[in-house]
Each structure stands twice: as structure tokens, then as C-alpha cells.
C-alpha positions as CSV (number, residue, x, y, z in Angstrom):
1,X,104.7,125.7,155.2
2,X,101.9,124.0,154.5
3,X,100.4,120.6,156.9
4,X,101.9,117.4,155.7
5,X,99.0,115.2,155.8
6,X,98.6,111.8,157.5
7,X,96.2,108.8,157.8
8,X,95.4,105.7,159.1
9,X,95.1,102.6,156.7
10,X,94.3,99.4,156.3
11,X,95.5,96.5,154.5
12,X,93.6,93.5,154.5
13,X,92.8,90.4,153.0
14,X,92.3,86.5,153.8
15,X,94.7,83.7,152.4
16,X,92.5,80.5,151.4
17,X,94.9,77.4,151.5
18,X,94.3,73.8,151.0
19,X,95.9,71.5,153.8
20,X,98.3,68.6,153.1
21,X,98.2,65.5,155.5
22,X,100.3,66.2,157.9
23,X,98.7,69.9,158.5
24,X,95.2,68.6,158.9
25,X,96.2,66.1,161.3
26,X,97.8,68.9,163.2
27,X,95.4,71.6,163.3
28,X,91.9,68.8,163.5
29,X,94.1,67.2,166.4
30,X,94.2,70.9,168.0
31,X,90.3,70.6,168.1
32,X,90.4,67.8,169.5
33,X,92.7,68.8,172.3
34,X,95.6,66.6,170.7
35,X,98.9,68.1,169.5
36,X,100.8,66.4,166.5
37,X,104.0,66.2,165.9
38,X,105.9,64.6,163.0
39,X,109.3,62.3,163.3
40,X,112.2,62.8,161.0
41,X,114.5,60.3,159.4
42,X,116.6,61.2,162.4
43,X,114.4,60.7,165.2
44,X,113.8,63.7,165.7
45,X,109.9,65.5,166.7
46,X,109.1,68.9,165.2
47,X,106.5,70.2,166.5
48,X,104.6,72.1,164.5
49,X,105.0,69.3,162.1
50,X,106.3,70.1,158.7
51,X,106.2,67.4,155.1
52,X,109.5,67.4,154.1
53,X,112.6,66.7,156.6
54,X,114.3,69.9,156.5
55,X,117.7,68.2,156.7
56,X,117.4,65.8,153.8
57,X,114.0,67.0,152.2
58,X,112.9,63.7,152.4
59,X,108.6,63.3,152.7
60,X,107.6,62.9,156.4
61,X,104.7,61.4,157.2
62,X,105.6,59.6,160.9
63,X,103.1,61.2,162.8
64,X,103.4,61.5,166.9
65,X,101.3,62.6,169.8
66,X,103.6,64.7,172.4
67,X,102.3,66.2,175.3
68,X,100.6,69.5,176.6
69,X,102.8,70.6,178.8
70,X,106.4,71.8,177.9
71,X,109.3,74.2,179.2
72,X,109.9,77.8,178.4
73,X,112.8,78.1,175.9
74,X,112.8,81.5,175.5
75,X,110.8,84.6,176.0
76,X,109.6,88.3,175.5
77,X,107.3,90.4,177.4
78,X,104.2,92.2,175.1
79,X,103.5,95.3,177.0
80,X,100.5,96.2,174.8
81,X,98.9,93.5,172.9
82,X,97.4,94.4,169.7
83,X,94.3,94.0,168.0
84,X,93.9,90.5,167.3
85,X,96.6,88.8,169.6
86,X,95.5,85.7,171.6
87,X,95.4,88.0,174.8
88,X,94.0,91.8,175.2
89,X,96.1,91.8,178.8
90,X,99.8,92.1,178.6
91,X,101.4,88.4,178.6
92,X,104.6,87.0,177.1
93,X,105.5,85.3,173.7
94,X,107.2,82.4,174.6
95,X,109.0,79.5,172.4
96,X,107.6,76.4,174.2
97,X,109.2,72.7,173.5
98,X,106.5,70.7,174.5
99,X,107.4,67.6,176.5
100,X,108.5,64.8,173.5
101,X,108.9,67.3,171.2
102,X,112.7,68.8,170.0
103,X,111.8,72.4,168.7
104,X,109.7,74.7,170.0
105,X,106.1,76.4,169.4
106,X,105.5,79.9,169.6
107,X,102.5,81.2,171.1
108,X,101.6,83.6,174.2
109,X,101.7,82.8,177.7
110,X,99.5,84.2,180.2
111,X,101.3,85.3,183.4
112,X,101.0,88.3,185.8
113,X,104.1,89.8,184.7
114,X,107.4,90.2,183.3
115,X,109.2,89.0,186.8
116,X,107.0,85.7,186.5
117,X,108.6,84.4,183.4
118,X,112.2,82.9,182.9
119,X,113.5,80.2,180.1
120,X,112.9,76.8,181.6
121,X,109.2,77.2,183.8
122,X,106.9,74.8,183.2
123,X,103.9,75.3,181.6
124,X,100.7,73.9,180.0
125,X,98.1,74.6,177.1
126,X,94.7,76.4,177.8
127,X,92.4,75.2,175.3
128,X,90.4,77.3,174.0
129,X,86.1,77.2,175.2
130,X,85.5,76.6,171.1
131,X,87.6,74.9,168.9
132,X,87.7,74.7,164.7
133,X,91.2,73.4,163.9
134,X,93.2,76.3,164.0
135,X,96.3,77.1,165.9
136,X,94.2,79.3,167.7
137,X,92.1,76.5,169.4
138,X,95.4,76.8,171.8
139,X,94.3,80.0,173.6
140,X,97.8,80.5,175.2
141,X,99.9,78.9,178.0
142,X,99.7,78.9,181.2
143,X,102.2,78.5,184.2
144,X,102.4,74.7,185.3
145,X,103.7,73.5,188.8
146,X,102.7,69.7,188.5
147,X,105.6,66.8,187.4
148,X,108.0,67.2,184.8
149,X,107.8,63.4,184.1
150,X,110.0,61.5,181.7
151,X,109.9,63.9,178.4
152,X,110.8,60.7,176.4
153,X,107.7,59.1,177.1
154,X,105.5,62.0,175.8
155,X,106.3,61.5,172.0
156,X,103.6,58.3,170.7
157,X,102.8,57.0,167.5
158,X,99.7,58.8,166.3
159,X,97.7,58.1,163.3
160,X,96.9,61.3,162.7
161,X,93.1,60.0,161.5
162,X,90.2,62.3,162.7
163,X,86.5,62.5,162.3
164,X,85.5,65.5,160.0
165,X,89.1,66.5,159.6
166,X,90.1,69.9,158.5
167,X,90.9,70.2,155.1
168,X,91.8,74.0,154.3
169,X,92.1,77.3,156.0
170,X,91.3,80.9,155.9
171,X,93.9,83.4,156.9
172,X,93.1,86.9,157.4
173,X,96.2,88.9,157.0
174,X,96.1,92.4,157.7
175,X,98.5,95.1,158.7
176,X,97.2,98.5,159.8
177,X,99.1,101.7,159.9
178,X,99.5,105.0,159.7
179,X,100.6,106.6,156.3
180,X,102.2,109.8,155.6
181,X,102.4,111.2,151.7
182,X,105.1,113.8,153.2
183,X,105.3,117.6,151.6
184,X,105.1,117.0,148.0
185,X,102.5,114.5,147.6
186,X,100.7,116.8,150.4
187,X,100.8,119.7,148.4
188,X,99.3,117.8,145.2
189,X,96.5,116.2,147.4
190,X,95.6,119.8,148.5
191,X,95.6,121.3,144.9
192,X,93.7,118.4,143.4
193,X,90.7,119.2,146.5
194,X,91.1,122.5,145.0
195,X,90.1,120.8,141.3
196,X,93.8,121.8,140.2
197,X,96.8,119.6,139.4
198,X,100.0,120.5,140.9
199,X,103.1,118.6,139.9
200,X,106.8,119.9,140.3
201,X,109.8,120.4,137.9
202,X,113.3,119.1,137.8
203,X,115.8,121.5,138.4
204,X,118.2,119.0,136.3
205,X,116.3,117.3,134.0
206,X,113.3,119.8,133.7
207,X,110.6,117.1,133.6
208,X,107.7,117.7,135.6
209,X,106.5,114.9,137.6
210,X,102.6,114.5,138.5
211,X,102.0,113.5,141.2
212,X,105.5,114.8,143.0
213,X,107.9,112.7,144.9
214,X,109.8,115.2,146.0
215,X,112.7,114.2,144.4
216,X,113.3,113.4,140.5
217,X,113.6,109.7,140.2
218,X,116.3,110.0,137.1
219,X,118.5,113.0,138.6
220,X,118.5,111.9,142.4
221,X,118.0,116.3,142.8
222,X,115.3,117.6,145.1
223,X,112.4,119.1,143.5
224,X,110.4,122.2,144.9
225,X,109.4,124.0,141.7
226,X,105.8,123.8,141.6
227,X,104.1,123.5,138.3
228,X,100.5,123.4,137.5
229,X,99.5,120.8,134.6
230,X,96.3,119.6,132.5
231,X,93.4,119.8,133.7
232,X,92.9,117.7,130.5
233,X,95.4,114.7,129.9
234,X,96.1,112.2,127.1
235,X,95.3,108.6,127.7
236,X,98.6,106.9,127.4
237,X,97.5,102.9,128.0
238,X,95.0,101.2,129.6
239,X,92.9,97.6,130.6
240,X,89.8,96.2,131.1
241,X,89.0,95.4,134.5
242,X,86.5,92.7,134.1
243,X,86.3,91.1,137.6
244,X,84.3,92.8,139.9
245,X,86.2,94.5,143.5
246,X,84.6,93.7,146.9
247,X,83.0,97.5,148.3
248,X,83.3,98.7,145.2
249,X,80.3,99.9,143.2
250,X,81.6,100.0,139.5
251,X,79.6,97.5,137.3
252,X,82.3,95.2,135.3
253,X,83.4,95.7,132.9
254,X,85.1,99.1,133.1
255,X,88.3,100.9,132.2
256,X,91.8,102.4,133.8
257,X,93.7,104.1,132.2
258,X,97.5,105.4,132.5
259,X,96.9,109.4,131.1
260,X,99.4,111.9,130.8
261,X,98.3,115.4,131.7
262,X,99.0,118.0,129.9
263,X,102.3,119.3,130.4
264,X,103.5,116.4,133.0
265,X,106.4,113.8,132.1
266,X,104.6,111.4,134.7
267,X,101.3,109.4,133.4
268,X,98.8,108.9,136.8
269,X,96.2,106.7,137.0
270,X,92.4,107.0,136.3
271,X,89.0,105.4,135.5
272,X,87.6,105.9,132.3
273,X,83.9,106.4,131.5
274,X,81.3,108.3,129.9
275,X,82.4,106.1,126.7
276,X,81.5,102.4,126.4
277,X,85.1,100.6,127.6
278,X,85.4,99.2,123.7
279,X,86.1,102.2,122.4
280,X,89.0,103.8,125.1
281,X,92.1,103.7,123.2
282,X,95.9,104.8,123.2
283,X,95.5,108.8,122.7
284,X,92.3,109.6,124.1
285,X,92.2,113.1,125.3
286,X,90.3,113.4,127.9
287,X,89.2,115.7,131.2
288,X,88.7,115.1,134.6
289,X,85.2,114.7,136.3
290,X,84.9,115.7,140.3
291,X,81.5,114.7,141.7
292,X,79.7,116.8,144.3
293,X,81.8,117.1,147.0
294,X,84.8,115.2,145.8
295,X,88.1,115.8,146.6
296,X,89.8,113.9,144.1
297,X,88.6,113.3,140.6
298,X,85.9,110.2,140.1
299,X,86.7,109.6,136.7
300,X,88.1,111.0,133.3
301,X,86.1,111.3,130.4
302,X,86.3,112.3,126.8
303,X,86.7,115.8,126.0
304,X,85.7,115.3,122.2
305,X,88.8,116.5,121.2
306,X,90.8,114.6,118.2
307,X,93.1,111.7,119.5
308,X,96.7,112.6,120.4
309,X,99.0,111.8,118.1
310,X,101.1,109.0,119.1
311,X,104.4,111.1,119.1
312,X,103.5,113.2,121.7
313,X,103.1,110.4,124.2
314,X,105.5,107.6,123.0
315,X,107.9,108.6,126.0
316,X,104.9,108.6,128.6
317,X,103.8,105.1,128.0
């Protein structure tokens, strides 16, 4: 049987957002070593601070200042932090209510170990050495042994006006892992290397689907037949792409296209070129292009033939 292939891949991509009032107080009074909490119409202080009471959904703008220190509501112990966690050393997420505050903040807490950390310690912020008015200009908690004090005092009335407040963000989300195409897709990934197309056939149904799932999507059956299709294809739809990708080096504006090859029930995916993009259309025949070295095609292009006629590829579209 042949290798199932595997690789590692990455996701990523940052999240721009503008910040209402209550947020930019929040994360500009992080810089400035102040946390902000916002007062419902029941008196009560959430902390992170939210704009709209989540019990009545009325607007909330009573900003508070509550204190830095707090008491461990509950916890879990991060054996191996990842890349991009506050701490590279194992530590503990912990839901923190900071004292004047009634919910709790999540964020990591820095102790030596597991046996060092139970629901109700006392700890404290660590500020982080630079600060830009993210939640990150918290670098973690810490364990705190000085008085509790009077937790009602902690929650003031707070402007929530800054110098130079923050008025947006940039989020970089990204999730990394390890993907697996699993036998079928494996075995078209191999053939297409090879500068073949390998699809396989329906025992039911009889379509042959290109790339393979392993499975036929309408009859539910496994699917094991293989099948070799085009190398030629018809092109079945297509757009314009006329915004230019980062890291990639295709002038705007070009073409992908939807193409049917020839003998497959399942249209892939491909660039278009060797044709000026005005003149790709429905029914385009066309062939795949490998460039040197290439496992995978670079792009489809006309193979002079006549255009397909539409009945041929009415059900692929």
C-alpha cells in the first residue's frame, strides 16, 4: 500500500478592528498600568469591560478602576506552552477576579508548579517591560502574599480619558497543524508528480471523481477503483481575480478556472494563462502546464482545440 502523505501547515492572518470607547479605555489603561472595568445597571463590575449590559443590553459606559491584585477562581496547568503563549515555561491559565471586580480575567499565571496553584491564592499582575495597549501589556500573574484588603474599596470611578489612546488593533490569528490528505487524495498527489491525473470511480453511481475522496459524496459507497482522466480538461466556469495575493507572484489581473477533465464528473481548480484573461470563457478546452521541476501543474492553457459544447459540461458546472 502505498505512503499516505502528511504535512505541516499554516494558517494565518491578522484581524484589523476599530475600538469602541469602552475598549480603548481598557486596553490604553493596560499601558498605563491601569485596569478598567465597566459598571452595569446592576452594580455590577465586569472586568474585561464589555458596551452593552449582557443582562438587559442596555449601553454601558460607567467606567471603574479595580485593582491589580485578585484571587484565583479557577485553574489548569499548561504542561507545554505553545508558540506564542505569554510564557515559554510551563505556568497555569487561571480565571482571576481582580479585587472590585465580579467576573474573572483569563490569562496565565507564573508559578513553579502544578502543586503551587489552588482556586482562591492571591495573586498580582506583572506588567509587562513594554507596553502598547494590548491585553498582552499584562505579561501574566504572579503569586501574591501581601493583604487582601477590603475588595469593595478597589472598584473607583474612572474616566476612562488617556493621552494618545488606542484606537484600533491588529490580531494575528493563526492556527498551525498538521494535515493529512489520507489514501485517495495521496494516491492522486503521487500520480499528478507523475504528470498523470488519477481520479476513482463509483462502484454505485459510476462517476468518477477527480481529485478522490475516497468515498462518493452522492452514494455514501467507498471508492477504490482507480481511473485515469484528461490530461486535457474543459473549462467549466471561472473569475477574475483582480486583487493582488500577499507572496504571490501573479500580476493582477488573472484567471481561475473550475475545468472538467476529461472523463471526470468532478470539475478541480486551476489558473488560466497563456490567453489574455478577456478572452477565458465557459468551454475552453484546455491542457495542463508543469514547469521544471513541478509536482503539480502551474497553470492550464489553451490547447487550440474548438470550445466544448455546452452540453457536455452543463452537469459539471
Amino acid at each position: 500500500m502505498p505512503e499516505v502523505l502528511k504535512a505541516p501547515l499554516v494558517v494565518e492572518f491578522p484581524f484589523t478592528r476599530s475600538l469602541g470607547p469602552v475598549q480603548s479605555a481598557f486596553l490604553t489603561g493596560l499601558r498605563e498600568r491601569t485596569v478598567l472595568g465597566v459598571r452595569t445597571t446592576e452594580g455590577k463590575v465586569l472586568v474585561p469591560p464589555v458596551e452593552y449590559d449582557p443582562v438587559t443590553a442596555d449601553e454601558i459606559r460607567d467606567l471603574v478602576e479595580v485593582g491589580t491584585t485578585g484571587t484565583v477562581t479557577t485553574w489548569a496547568w499548561n504542561h507545554e506552552p505553545r508558540r506564542g503563549q505569554p510564557l515559554d515555561t510551563p505556568f497555569a491559565w487561571v480565571l482571576v477576579k481582580l479585587d472590585g471586580a465580579d467576573t474573572a480575567l483569563l490569562h496565565a499565571l507564573d508559578a513553579p508548579g502544578p502543586d503551587a496553584v489552588h482556586s482562591g491564592m492571591r495573586v498580582r499582575v506583572r506588567w509587562a517591560a513594554e507596553r502598547d495597549g494590548a491585553i498582552t501589556d499584562i505579561a501574566c500573574f504572579e503569586p501574591y502574599d501581601g493583604d487582601d484588603g477590603d475588595a469593595g474599596d478597589q472598584a473607583r470611578p474612572h474616566g476612562g480619558e488617556f493621552e494618545n489612546a488606542v484606537s484600533g488593533i491588529i490580531a494575528h490569528a493563526r492556527l498551525d497543524y498538521t494535515y493529512s490528505p489520507g489514501r485517495a487524495q495521496s494516491g492522486y498527489i503521487n500520480s499528478i508528480a507523475e504528470h498523470r491525473a488519477v481520479g476513482e470511480r463509483c462502484p454505485s453511481c459510476r462517476k468518477v471523481y477527480v481529485p478522490p475522496r475516497g468515498a462518493c459524496p452522492t452514494c455514501g459507497v467507498a471508492t477504490d477503483e482507480q481511473v485515469e482522466v484528461g490530461p486535457a480538461g474543459t473549462v467549466t466556469t471561472y473569475c477574475i481575480v483582480n486583487i493582488k495575493a500577499k507572496n504571490l507572484d501573479i500580476e493582477v489581473p488573472y484567471v481561475y478556472a473550475h475545468i472538467a477533465l476529461d472523463g471526470a464528473d468532478l470539475a478541480l481548480h486551476g489558473r488560466i494563462a497563456g490567453i489574455p484573461y478577456d478572452q477565458v470563457r465557459m468551454g475552453l478546452r484546455v491542457e495542463p502546464v508543469w514547469l521544471d521541476g513541478g509536482r503539480y501543474p502551474d497553470h492550464y492553457r489553451p490547447t487550440g482545440e474548438p470550445d466544448a459544447d455546452y452540453e457536455t459540461y452543463k452537469e459539471l458546472i
